[in-house]
C-alpha positions as CSV (number, residue, x, y, z in Angstrom):
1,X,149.5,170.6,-5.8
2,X,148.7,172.1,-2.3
3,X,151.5,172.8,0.1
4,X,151.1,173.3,4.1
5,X,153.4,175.0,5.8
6,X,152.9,174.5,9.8
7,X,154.9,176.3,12.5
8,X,155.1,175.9,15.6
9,X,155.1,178.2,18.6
10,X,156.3,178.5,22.1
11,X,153.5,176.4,24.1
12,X,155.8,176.0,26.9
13,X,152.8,177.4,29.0
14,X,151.1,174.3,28.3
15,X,153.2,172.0,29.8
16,X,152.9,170.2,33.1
17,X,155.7,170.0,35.7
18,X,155.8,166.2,37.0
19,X,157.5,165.3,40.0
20,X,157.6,161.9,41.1
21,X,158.9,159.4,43.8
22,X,161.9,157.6,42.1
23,X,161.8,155.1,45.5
24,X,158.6,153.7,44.4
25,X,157.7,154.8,40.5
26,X,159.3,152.2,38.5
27,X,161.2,154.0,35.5
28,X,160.5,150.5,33.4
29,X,157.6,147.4,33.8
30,X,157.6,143.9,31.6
31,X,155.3,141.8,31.7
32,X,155.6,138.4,31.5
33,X,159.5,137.4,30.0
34,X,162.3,136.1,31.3
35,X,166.4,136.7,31.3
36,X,169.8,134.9,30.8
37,X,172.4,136.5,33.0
38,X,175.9,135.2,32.0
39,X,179.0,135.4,34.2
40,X,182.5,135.6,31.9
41,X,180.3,134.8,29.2
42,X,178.8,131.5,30.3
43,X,175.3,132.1,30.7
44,X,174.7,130.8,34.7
45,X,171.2,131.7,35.5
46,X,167.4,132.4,34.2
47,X,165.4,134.3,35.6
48,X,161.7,134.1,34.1
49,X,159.0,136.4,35.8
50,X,155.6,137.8,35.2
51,X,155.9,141.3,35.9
52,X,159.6,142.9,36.5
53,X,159.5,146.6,37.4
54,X,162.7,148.4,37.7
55,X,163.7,151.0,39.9
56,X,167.1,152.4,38.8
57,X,166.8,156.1,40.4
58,X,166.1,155.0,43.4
59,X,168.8,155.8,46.2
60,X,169.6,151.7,46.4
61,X,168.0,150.7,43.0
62,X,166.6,147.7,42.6
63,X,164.3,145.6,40.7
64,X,160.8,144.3,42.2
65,X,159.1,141.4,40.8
66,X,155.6,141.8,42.7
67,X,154.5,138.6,41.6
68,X,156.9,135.7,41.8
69,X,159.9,134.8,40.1
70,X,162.0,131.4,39.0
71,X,165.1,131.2,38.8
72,X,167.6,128.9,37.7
73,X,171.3,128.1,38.3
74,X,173.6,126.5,35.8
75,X,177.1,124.7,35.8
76,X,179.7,125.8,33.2
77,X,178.2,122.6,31.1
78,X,174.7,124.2,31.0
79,X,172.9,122.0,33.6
80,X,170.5,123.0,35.7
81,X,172.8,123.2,39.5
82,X,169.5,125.0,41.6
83,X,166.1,126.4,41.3
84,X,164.7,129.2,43.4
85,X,161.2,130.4,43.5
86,X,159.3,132.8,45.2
87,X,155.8,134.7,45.1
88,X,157.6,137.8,45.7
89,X,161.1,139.3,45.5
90,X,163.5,142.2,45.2
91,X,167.0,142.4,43.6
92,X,169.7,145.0,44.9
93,X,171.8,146.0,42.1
94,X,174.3,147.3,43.6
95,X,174.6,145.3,46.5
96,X,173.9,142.2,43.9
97,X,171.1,140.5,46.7
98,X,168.0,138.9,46.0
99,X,165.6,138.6,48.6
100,X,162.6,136.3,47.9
101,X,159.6,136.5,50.2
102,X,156.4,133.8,50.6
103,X,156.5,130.4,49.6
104,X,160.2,130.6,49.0
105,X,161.3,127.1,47.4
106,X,164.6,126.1,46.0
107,X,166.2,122.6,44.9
108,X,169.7,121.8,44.6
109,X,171.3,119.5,42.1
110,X,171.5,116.3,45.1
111,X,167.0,117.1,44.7
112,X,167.5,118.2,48.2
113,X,164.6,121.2,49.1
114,X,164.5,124.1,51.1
115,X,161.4,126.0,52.1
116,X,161.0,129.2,54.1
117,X,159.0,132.7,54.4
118,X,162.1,134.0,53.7
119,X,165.6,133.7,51.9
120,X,168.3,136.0,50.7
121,X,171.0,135.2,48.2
122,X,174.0,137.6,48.3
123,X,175.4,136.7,44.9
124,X,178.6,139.2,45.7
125,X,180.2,136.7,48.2
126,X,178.0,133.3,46.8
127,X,176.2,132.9,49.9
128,X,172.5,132.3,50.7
129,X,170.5,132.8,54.1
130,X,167.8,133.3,56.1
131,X,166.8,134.2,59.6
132,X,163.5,132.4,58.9
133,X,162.0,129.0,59.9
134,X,163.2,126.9,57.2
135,X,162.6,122.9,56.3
136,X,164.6,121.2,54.3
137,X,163.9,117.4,53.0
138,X,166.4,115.2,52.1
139,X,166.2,111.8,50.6
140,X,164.6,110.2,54.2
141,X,165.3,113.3,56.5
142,X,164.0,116.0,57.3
143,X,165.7,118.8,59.3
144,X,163.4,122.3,60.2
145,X,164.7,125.0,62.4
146,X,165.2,128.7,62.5
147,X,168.3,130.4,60.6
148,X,170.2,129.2,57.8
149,X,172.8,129.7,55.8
150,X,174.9,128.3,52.6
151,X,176.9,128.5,49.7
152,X,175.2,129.0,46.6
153,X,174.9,125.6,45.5
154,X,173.0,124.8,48.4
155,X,174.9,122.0,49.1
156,X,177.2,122.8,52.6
157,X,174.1,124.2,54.6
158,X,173.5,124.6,58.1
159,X,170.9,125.4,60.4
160,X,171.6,127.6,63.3
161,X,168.8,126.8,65.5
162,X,167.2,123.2,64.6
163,X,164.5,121.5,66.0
164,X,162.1,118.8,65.5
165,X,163.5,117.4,62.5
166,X,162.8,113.8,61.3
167,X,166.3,111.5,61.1
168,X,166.6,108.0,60.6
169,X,168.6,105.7,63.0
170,X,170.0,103.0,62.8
171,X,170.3,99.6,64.6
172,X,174.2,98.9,63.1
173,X,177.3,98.5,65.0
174,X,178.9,101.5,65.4
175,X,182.4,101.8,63.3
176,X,185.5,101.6,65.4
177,X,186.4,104.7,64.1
178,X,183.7,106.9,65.6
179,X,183.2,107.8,69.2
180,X,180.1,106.5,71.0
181,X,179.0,108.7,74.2
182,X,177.4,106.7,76.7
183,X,174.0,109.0,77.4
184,X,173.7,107.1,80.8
185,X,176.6,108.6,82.2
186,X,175.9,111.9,84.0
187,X,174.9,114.9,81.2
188,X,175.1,118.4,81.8
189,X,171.2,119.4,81.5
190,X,170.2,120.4,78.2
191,X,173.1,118.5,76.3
192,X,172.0,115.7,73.9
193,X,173.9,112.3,72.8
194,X,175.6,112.1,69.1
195,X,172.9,111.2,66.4
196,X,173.7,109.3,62.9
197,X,172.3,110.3,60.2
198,X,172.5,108.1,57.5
199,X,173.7,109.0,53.5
């Protein structure tokens, strides 16, 4: 029977003093995987990626998904309540924001869609906007306009500076509860007659 007996020494000289940017080394990369994040524990949302790097000594960490991400939202009963996709985005742990970037798409549970450069989702206060041009299509309209905001169901949206949208009309009576404005009395330039879009 042999027997080794190894030691080691001090070979502290040998070692190499790394110093690195914590704003933009990631401290942790996956590739290709996806998470359930639960609220109370009732899982509300997936989020399935193909590379997730995480920067958690950063001064705001955060989490970059260079390319893309998809995301799903879920009612208490486990259906799907919106989707959200993106070829790029960031999330702000502390601040709990996503920001999506490029070919930002999401769909809400009435199949209404939303597209834009741009879109944050401040998850804190359950609010989602943009400053972008956005288009969103629903059932036969079409509204498209810059700025936009919502609540996280993206169902009560509104668009702060719209413009040529698509909206069907219609030849009906109007009801007798609505107001009709007569657009051939005199208008203040630049003000426009009621429009009504149909459900």
């Amino acid at each position: 029977m042999l027997l080794f007996l190894v030691s080691c020494k001090d070979n502290s000289e040998n070692l190499v003093t790394l110093e690195y940017d914590p704003e933009v080394t990631p401290s942790m990369v996956t590739d290709s995987a996806y998470q359930l994040l639960s609220d109370s524990g009732v899982t509300r949302y997936k989020v399935s990626y193909d590379v997730w790097m995480v920067f958690d000594k950063a001064k705001d960490p955060y989490q970059y998904f260079p390319k893309g991400i998809f995301l799903e939202r879920f009612t208490p009963d486990f259906e799907t309540e919106a989707t959200v996709e993106g070829d790029t985005a960031w999330y702000y742990d502390e601040k709990k924001l996503w920001k999506l970037k490029n070919n930002v798409h999401v769909k809400n549970m009435l199949g209404e869609e939303f597209n834009s450069q741009e879109l944050y989702w401040d998850m804190e206060n359950g609010r989602v906007y943009s400053d972008s041009y956005i288009e969103i299509k629903r059932k036969e309209s079409e509204l498209k306009g810059y700025g936009f905001e919502s609540n996280e169901q993206m169902t009560d949206y509104r668009i702060f500076r719209p413009h040529d949208g698509r909206l069907p009309f219609v030849d009906s009576p109007v009801p007798t509860d609505s107001t009709l404005i007569n657009t051939t009395d005199t208008i203040t330039p630049g003000a426009q007659g009621a429009v009504r879009l149909i459900e």
